[in-house]
C-alpha positions as CSV (number, residue, x, y, z in Angstrom):
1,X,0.0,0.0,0.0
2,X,1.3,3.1,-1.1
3,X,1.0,6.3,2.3
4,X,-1.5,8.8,1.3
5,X,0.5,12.8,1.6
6,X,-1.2,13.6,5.4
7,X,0.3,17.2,4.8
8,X,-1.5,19.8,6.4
9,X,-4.1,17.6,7.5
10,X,-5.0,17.7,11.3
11,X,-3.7,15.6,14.3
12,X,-6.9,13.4,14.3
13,X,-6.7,12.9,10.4
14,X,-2.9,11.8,10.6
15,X,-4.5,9.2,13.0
16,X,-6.6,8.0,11.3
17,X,-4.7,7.3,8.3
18,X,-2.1,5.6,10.7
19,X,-5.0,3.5,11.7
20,X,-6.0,2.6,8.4
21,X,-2.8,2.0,7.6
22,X,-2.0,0.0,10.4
23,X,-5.5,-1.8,9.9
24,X,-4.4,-3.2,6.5
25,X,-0.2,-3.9,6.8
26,X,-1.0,-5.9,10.1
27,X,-3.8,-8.3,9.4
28,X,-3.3,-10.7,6.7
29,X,-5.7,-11.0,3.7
30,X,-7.0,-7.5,3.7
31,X,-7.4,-6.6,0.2
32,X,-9.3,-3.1,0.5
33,X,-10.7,-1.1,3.3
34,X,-12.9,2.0,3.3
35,X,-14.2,4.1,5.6
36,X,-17.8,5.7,4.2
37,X,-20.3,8.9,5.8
38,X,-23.7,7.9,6.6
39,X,-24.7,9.9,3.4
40,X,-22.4,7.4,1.2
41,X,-19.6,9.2,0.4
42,X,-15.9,7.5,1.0
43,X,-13.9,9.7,3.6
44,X,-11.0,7.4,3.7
45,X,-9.2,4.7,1.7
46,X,-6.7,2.1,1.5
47,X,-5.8,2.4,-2.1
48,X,-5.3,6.3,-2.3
49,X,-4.4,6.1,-5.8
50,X,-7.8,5.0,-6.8
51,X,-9.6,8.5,-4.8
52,X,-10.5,9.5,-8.2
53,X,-11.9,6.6,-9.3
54,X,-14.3,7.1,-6.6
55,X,-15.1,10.7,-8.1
56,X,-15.3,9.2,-11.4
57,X,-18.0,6.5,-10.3
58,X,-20.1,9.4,-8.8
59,X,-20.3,10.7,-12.6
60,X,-20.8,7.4,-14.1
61,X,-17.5,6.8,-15.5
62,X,-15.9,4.1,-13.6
63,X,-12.4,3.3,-14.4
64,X,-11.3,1.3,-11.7
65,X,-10.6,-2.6,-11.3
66,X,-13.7,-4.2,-9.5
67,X,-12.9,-4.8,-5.4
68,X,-11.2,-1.2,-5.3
69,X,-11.8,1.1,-2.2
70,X,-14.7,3.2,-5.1
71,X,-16.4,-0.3,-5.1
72,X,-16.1,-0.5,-1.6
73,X,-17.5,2.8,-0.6
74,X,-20.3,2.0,-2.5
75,X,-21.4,-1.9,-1.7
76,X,-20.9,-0.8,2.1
77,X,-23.3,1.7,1.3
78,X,-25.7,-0.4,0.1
79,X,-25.5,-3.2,2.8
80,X,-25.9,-0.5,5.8
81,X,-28.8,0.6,4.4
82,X,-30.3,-2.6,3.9
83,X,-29.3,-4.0,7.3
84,X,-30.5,-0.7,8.9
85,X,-33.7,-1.1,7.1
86,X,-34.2,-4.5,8.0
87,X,-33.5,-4.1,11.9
88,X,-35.7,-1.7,12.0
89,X,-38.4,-4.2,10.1
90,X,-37.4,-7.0,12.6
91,X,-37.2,-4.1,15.6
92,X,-33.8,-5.6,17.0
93,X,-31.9,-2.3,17.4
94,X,-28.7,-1.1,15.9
95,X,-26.2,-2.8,13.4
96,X,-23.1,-4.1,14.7
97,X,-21.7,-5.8,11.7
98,X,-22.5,-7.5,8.7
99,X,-20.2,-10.9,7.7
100,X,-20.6,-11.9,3.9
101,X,-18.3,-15.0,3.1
102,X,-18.4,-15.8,-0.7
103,X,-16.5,-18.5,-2.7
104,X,-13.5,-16.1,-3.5
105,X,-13.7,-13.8,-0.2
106,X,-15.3,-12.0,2.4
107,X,-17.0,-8.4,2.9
108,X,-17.4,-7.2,6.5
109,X,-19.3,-3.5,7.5
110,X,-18.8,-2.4,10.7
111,X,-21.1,0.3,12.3
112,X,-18.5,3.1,13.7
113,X,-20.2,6.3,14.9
114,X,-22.9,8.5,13.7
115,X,-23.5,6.0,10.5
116,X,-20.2,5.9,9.4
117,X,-19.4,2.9,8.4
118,X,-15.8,1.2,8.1
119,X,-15.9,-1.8,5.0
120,X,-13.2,-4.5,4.4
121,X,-12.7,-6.9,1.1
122,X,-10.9,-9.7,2.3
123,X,-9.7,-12.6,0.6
124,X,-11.2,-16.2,0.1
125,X,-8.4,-17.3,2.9
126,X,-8.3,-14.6,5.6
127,X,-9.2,-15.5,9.1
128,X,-12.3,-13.9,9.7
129,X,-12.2,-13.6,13.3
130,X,-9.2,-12.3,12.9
131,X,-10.3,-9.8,10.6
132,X,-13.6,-9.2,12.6
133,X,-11.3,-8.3,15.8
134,X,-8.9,-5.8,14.1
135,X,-11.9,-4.2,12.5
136,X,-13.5,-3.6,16.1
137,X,-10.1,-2.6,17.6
138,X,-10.4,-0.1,14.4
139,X,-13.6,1.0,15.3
140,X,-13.2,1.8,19.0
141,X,-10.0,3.4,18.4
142,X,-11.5,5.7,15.6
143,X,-14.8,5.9,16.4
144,X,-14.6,8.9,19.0
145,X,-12.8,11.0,16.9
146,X,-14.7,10.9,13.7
147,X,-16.7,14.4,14.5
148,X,-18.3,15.9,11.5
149,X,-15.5,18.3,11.3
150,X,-13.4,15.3,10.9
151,X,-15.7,13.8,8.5
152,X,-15.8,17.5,6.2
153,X,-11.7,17.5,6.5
154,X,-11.5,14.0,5.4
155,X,-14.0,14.5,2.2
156,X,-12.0,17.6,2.0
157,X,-8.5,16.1,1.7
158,X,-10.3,13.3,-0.6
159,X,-11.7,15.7,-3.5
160,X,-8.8,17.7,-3.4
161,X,-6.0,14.2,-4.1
162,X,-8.8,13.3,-6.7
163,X,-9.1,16.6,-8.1
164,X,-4.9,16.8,-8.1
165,X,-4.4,13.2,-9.5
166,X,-6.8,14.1,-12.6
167,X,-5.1,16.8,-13.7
């Protein structure tokens, strides 16, 4: 994984690029992680050189390989709404996390704060415990500092690599 530039961005951004980071170099079979806004949009990314495919797929032109971090952001999307909307059918509180485990890998969403949600594309051989446990050390570590401020510098800091990467 190549280390997104963290110039100029705050204390609690740095962190949370560390954790990312941190979140895919230590846990084997991690293949893409992103961490998505209640309203959809990706805030941060472990494959920083694909930001602007995640513009571009706004616009309808996707460019990118399927399983990128712009995939991600929007699959995760999809399955927070739908398990939001169906524990509020079923009346059985909040989402935790949601384990998918196909033939050649795994998807897990995890809740965070406010909606956010944090998404990872495993491989067909990760652990998924293991996987499962590093996303919730994630999550608690991350969770109390993703503010709305944090969430605007973070789309911030994302339209402004895509916007430099495109030109």
């Amino acid at each position: 994984m190549t280390a997104p530039s963290t110039f100029g961005l705050s204390s609690e951004a740095r962190n949370l690029h560390w954790l990312l980071t941190n979140l895919v170099e230590e846990v084997p079979g991690i293949q893409s992680v992103a961490v998505v806004s209640s309203d959809g949009l990706l805030l941060l990314s472990s494959d920083h050189e694909r930001n602007a495919e995640a513009r571009e797929a706004r616009t309808g032109k996707p460019t990118g390989p399927r399983g990128s971090s712009a995939d991600l952001a929007t699959i995760v999307s999809g399955i927070g709404s739908l398990t939001i909307g169906a524990a509020k059918l079923m009346q059985f509180g909040g989402v935790k996390h949601t384990m998918i485990a196909m033939a050649e890998g795994s998807l897990f969403v995890m809740s965070i704060s406010d909606g956010s949600l944090l998404g990872v594309h495993g491989s067909a051989d990760c652990d998924m415990s293991v996987v499962a446990y590093h996303m919730a050390l994630f999550v608690g570590r991350a969770g109390h500092v993703l503010t709305p401020e944090l969430r605007s510098e973070l789309r911030k800091s994302l339209e402004a690599a895509s916007a430099g990467s495109t030109r």
